[in-house]
Each structure stands twice: as C-alpha cells, then as structure tokens.
N, C-alpha and C positions, 0 to 999 in steps of 0.2 A: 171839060176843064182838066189840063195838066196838075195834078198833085205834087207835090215835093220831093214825097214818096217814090213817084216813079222817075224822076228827074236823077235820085239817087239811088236805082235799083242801076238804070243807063248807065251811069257813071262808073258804079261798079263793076258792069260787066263789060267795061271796055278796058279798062285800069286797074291794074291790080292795087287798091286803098288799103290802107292801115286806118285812114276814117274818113270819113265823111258825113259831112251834115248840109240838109238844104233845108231853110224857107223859100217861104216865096206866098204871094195870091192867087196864083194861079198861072199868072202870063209872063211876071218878073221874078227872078230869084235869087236868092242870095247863097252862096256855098264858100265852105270849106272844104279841101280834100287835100289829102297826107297821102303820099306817094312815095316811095324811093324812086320810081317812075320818070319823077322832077330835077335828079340829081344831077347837077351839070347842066340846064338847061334856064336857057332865059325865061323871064315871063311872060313872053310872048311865045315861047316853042312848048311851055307848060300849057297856057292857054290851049294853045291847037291841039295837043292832044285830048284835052276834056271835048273841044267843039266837034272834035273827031266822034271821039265817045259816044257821043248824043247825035250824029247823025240828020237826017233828017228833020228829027224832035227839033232844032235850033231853027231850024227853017218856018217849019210848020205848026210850032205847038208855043215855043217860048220866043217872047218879045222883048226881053232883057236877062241876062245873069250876070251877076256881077260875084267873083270869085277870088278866096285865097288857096294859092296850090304853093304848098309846104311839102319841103321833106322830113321824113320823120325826124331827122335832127332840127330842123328849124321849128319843126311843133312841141319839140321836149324842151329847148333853152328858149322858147317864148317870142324867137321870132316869127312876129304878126304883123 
C-alpha cells in the first residue's frame, strides 16, 4: 500500500515545494502543493507537472489524486 508519505516525498523530489501536504487511504489522495514552479501556468500545465513528478507511481500505485497547486502568493492571500 502507497502511503501519503511517499506520495509526498515524490512530489518533492520532482518540484521544488514551499509545502506540501497529502492524505489519502492508500490508493486515492488528496494534496496541496505550493510552487512558484505554478507561476504563469494553467491548472492543467500545474497538474502535469505534479503527474510528471510521481511518474510511474500515477500509473501503478495511485488510483485517484485530487489536488490544489498554489503559488506561494496564492497560498499567502488565501486563494484556495
């Protein structure tokens, strides 16, 4: 079983994060992740870079993530 944990260590090491947090039960997750990374970018070109991130894990390990990719300005004034 996928942990959260390593879901968020992935993410890390693909993107340079200012934060990030996951749940999840194992197979579905739930994240936030704070990027300047995001800057200029839709939420679908934020998206691919996390699926990028996690690699194979999206294929093989997780069966759903559902995700807020924030830049660190939109995590300081609250937009969520």
């Amino acid at each position: 079983m996928t942990l959260p944990e390593n879901i968020k260590h992935a993410i890390e090491a693909g993107i340079a994060c200012e934060h990030v947090e996951v749940a999840g039960d194992g197979q579905h997750f739930q994240a936030v992740i704070v990027s300047e990374e995001f800057a200029g970018l839709s939420r679908v070109k934020r998206h691919q870079l996390v699926y990028s991130a996690l690699g194979e894990r999206m294929r093989e390990e997780v069966h759903a993530l559902s995700m807020q990719t924030l830049t660190p300005q939109e995590w300081r004034s609250g937009d969520r």
